[in-house]
FIKOLZA-1660 file (N, C-alpha, C; in steps of 0.1 Angstrom, whole numbers, plus 5000, padded with zeros to 4 digits):
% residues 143
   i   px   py   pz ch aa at
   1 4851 5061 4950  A  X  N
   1 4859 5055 4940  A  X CA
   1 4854 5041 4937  A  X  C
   2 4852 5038 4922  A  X  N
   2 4850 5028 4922  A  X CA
   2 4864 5018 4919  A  X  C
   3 4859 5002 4925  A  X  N
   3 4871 4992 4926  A  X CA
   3 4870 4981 4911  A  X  C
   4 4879 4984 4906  A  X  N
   4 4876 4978 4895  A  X CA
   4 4883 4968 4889  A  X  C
   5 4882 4952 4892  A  X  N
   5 4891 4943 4898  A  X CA
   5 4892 4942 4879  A  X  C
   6 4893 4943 4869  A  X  N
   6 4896 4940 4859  A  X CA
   6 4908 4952 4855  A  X  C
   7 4910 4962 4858  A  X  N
   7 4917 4970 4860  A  X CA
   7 4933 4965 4868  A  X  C
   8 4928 4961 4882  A  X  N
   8 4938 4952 4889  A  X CA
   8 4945 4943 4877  A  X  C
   9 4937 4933 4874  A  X  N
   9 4944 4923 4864  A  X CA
   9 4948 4925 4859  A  X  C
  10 4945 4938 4848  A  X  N
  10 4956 4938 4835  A  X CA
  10 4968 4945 4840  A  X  C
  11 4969 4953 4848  A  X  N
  11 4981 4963 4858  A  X CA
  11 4986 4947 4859  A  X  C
  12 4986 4937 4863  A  X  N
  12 4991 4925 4873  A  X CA
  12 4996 4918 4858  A  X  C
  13 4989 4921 4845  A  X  N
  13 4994 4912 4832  A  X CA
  13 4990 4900 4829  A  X  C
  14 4977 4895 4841  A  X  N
  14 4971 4884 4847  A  X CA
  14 4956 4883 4836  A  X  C
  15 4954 4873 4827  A  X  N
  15 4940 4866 4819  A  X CA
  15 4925 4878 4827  A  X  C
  16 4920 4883 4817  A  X  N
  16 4907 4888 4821  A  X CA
  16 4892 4880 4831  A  X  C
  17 4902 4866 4820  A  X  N
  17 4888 4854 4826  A  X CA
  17 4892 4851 4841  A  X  C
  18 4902 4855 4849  A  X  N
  18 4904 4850 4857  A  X CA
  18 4891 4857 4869  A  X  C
  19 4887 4872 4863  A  X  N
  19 4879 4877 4871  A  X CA
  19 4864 4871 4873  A  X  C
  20 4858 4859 4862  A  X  N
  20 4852 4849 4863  A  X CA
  20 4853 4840 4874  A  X  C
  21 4866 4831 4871  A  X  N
  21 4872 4821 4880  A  X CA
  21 4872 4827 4897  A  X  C
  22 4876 4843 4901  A  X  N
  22 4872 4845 4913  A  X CA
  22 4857 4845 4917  A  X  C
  23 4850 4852 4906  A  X  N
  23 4836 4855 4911  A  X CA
  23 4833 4841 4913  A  X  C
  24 4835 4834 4906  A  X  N
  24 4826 4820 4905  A  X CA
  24 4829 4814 4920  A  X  C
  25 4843 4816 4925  A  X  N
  25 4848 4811 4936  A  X CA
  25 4845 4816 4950  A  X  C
  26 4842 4829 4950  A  X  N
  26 4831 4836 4958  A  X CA
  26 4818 4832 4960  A  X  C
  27 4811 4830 4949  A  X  N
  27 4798 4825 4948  A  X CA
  27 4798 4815 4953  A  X  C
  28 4806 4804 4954  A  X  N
  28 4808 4792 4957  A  X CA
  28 4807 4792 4972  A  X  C
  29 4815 4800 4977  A  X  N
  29 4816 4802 4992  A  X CA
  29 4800 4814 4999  A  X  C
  30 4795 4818 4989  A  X  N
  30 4784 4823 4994  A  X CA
  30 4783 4834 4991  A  X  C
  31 4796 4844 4990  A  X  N
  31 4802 4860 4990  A  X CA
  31 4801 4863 4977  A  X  C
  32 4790 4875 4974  A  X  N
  32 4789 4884 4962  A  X CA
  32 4801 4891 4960  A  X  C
  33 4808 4890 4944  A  X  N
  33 4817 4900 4940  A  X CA
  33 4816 4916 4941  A  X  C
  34 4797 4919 4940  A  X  N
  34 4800 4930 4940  A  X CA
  34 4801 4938 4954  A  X  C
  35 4798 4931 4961  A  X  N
  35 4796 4932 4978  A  X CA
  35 4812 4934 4979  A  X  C
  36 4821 4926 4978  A  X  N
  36 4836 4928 4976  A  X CA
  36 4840 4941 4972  A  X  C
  37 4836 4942 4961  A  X  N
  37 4847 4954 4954  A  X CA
  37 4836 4969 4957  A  X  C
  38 4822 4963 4962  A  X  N
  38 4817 4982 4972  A  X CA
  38 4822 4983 4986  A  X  C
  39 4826 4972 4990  A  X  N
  39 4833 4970 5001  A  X CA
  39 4848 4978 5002  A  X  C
  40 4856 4975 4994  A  X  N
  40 4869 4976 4988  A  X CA
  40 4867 4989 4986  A  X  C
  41 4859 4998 4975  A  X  N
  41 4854 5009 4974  A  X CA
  41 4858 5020 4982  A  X  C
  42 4852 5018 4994  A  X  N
  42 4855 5025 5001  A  X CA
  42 4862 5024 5014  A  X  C
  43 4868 5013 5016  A  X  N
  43 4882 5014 5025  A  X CA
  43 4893 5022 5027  A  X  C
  44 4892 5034 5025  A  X  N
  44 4902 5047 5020  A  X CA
  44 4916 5046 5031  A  X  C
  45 4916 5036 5045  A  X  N
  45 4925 5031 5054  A  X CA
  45 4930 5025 5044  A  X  C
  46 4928 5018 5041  A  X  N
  46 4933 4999 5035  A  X CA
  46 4937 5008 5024  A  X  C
  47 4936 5011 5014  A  X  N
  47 4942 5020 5005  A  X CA
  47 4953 5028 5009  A  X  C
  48 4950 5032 5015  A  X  N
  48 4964 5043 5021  A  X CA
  48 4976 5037 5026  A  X  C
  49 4972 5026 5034  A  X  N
  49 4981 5016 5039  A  X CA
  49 4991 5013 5028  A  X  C
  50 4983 5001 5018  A  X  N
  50 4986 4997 5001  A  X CA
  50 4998 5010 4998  A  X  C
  51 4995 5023 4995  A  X  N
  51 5004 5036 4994  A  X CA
  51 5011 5032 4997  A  X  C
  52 5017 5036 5012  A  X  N
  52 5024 5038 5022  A  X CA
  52 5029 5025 5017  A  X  C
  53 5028 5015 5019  A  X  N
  53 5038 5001 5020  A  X CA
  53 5047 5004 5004  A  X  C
  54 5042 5010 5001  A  X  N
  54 5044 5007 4984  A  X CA
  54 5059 5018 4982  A  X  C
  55 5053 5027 4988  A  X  N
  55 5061 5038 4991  A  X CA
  55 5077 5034 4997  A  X  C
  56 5073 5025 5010  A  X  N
  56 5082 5027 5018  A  X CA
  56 5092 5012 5011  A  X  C
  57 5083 5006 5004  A  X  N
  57 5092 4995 4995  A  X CA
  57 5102 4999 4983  A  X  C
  58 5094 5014 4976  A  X  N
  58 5105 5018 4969  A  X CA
  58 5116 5027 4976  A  X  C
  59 5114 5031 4988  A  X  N
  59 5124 5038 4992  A  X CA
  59 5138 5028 5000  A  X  C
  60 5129 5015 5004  A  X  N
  60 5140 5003 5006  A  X CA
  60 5148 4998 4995  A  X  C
  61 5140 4999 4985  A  X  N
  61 5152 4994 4971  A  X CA
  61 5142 4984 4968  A  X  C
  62 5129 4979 4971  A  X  N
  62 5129 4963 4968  A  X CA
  62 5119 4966 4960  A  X  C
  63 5112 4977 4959  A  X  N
  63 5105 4980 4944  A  X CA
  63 5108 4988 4934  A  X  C
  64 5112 4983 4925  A  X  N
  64 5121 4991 4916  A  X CA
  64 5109 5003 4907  A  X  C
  65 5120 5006 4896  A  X  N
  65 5112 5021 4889  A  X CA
  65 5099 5013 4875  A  X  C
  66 5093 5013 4879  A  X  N
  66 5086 5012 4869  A  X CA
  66 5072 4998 4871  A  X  C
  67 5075 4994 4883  A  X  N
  67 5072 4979 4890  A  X CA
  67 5061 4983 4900  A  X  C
  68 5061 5000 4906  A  X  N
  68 5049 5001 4919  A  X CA
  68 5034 4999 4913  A  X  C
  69 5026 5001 4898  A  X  N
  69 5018 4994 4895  A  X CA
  69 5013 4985 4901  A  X  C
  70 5022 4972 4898  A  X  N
  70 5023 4958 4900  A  X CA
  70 5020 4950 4911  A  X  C
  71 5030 4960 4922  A  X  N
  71 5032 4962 4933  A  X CA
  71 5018 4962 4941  A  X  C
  72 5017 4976 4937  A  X  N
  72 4997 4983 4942  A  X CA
  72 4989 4972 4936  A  X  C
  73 4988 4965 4930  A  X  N
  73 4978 4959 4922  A  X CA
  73 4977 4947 4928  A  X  C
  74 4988 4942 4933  A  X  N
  74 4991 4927 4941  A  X CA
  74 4982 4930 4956  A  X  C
  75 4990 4942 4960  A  X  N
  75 4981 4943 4973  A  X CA
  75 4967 4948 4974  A  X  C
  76 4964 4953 4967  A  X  N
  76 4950 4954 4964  A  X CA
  76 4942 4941 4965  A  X  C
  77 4948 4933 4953  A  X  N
  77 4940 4921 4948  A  X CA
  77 4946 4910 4964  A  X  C
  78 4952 4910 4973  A  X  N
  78 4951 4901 4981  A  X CA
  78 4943 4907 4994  A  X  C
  79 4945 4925 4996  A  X  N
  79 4932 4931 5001  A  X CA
  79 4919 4929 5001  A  X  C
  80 4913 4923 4983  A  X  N
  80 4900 4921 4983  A  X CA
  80 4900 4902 4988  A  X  C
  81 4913 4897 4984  A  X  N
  81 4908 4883 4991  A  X CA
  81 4903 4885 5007  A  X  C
  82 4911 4896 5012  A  X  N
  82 4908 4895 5025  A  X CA
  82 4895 4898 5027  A  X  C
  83 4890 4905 5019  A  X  N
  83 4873 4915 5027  A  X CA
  83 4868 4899 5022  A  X  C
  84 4869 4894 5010  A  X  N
  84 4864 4881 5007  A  X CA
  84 4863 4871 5018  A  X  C
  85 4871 4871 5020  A  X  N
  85 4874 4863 5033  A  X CA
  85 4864 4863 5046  A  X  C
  86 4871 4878 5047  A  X  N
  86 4861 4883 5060  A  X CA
  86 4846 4882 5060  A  X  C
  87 4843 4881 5048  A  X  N
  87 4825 4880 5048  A  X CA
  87 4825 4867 5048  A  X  C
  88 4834 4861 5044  A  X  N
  88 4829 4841 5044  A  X CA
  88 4829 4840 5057  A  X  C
  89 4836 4846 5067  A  X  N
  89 4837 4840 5081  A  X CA
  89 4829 4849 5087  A  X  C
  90 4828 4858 5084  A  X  N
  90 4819 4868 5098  A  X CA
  90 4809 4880 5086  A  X  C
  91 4795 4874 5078  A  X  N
  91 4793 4883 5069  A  X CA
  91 4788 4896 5079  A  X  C
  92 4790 4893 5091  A  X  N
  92 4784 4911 5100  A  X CA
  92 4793 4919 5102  A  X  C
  93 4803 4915 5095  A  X  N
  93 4817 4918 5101  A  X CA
  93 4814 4937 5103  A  X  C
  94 4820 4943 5103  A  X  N
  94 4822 4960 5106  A  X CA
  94 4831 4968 5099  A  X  C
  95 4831 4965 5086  A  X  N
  95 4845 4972 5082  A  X CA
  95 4846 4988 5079  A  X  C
  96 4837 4991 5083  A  X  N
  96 4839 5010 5084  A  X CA
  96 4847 5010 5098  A  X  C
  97 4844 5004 5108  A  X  N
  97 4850 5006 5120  A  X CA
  97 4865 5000 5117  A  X  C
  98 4866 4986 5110  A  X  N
  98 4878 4981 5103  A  X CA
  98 4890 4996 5095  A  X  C
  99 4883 5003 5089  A  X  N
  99 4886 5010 5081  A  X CA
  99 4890 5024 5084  A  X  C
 100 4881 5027 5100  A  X  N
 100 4890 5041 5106  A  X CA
 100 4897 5035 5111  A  X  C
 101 4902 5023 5120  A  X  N
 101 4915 5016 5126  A  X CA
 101 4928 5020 5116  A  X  C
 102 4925 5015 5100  A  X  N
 102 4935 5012 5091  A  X CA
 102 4938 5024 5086  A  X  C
 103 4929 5037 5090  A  X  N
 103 4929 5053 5087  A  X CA
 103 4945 5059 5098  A  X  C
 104 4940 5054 5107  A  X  N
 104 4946 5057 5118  A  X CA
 104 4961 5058 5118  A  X  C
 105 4961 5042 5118  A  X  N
 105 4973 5034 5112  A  X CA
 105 4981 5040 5104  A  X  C
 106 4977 5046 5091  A  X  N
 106 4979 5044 5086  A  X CA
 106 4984 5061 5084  A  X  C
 107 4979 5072 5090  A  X  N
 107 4986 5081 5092  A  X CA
 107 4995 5081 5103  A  X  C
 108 4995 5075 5111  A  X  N
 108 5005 5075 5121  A  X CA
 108 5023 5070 5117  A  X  C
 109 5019 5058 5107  A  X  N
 109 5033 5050 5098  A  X CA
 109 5035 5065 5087  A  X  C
 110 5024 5071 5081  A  X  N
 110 5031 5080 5075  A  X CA
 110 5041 5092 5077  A  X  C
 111 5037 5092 5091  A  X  N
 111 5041 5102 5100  A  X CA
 111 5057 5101 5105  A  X  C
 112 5057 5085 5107  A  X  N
 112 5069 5080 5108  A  X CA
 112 5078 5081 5099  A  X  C
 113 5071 5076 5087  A  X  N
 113 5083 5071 5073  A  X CA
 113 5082 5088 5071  A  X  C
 114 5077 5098 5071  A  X  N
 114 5081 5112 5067  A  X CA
 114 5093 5115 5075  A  X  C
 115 5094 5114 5087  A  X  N
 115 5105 5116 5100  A  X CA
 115 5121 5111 5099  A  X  C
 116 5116 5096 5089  A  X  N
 116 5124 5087 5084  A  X CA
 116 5133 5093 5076  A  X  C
 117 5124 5103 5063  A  X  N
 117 5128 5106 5051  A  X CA
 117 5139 5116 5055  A  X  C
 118 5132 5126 5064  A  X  N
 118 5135 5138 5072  A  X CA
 118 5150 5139 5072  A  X  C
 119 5153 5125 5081  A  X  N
 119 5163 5126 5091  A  X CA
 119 5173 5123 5082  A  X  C
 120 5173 5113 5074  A  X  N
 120 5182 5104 5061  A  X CA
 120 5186 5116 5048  A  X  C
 121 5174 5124 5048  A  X  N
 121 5179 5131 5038  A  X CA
 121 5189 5145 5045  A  X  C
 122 5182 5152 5055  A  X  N
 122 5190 5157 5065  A  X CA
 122 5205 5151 5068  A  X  C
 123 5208 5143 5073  A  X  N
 123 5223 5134 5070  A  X CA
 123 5231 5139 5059  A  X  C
 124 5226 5133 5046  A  X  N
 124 5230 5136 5036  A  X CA
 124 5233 5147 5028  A  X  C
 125 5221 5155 5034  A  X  N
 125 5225 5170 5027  A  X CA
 125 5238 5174 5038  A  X  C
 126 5241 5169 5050  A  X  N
 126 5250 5177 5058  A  X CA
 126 5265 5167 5051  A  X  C
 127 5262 5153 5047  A  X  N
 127 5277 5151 5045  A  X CA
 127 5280 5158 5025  A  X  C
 128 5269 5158 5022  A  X  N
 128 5272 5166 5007  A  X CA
 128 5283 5179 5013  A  X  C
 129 5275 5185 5020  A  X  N
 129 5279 5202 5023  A  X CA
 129 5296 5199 5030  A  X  C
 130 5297 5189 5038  A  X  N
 130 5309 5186 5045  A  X CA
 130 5318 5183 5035  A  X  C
 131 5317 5168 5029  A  X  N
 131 5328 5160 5025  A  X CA
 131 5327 5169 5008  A  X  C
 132 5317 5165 5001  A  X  N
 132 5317 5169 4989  A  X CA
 132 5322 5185 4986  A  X  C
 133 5317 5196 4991  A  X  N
 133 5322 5210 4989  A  X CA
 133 5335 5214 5000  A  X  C
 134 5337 5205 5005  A  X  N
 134 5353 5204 5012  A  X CA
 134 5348 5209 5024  A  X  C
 135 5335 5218 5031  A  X  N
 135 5336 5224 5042  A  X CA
 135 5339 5219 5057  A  X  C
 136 5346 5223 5060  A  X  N
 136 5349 5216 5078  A  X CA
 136 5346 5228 5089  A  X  C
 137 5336 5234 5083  A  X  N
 137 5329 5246 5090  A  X CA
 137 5324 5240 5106  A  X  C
 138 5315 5230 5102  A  X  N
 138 5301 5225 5106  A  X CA
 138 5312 5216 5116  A  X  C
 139 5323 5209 5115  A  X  N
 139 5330 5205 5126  A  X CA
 139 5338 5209 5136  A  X  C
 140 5340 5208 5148  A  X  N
 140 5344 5214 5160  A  X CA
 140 5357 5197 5162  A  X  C
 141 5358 5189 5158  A  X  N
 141 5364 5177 5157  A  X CA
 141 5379 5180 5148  A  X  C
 142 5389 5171 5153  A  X  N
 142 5400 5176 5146  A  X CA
 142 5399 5163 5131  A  X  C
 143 5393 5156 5132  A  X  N
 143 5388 5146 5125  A  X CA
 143 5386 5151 5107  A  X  C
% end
């Protein structure tokens, strides 16, 4: 997959030239843009992660309908500050090894927030079937 930080920007509604103003600011610190975004490329952990958070923010209420874009786009773009990062301080760094960690991770929270879904929607279908179609089948309670 290619990472295509101009794509980020406009999703974000953020100046094209700004993708200038980073590269320039990378270069400054040492770190090639495009070393960044083949880096970013292929982090398929660190992406999934980005999902999953995104996911589990619209199902909290705090990312609304039409806003996960924006959302994905933010964390992406403070993801590549990070690999940015990480090559200014450690350019040997390991990020495939970084990246089955974040694989890992990152099915295991999905695994979670599915169990999550599971249980909540489960709940719900039992008080629809209870309270909503009147049934007091499913209770043994005089309640």
């Amino acid at each position: 997959m290619k990472f295509n930080l101009e794509t980020i920007l406009k999703t974000l509604g953020w100046p094209l030239g700004l993708t200038a103003v980073f590269a320039s600011v990378l270069l400054l610190l040492g770190v090639e843009l495009d070393l960044v975004l083949s880096i970013a490329g292929i982090m398929l952990g660190g992406q999934a992660l980005i999902s999953l958070l995104v996911d589990v923010l619209k199902w909290a209420g705090v990312v609304n309908d039409g806003t996960a874009g924006k959302w994905s786009a933010s964390f992406h773009l403070l993801g590549l500050a990070a690999i940015a990062f990480g090559l200014y301080v450690n350019p040997a760094f390991d990020f495939p090894a970084l990246d089955a960690q974040l694989q890992v991770i990152a099915q295991f929270l999905t695994l979670a927030f599915g169990f999550m879904v599971q249980v909540a929607g489960s709940k719900r279908v039992h008080q629809l079937t209870v309270n909503g179609l009147g049934l007091r089948v499913f209770s043994r309670s005089n309640a």
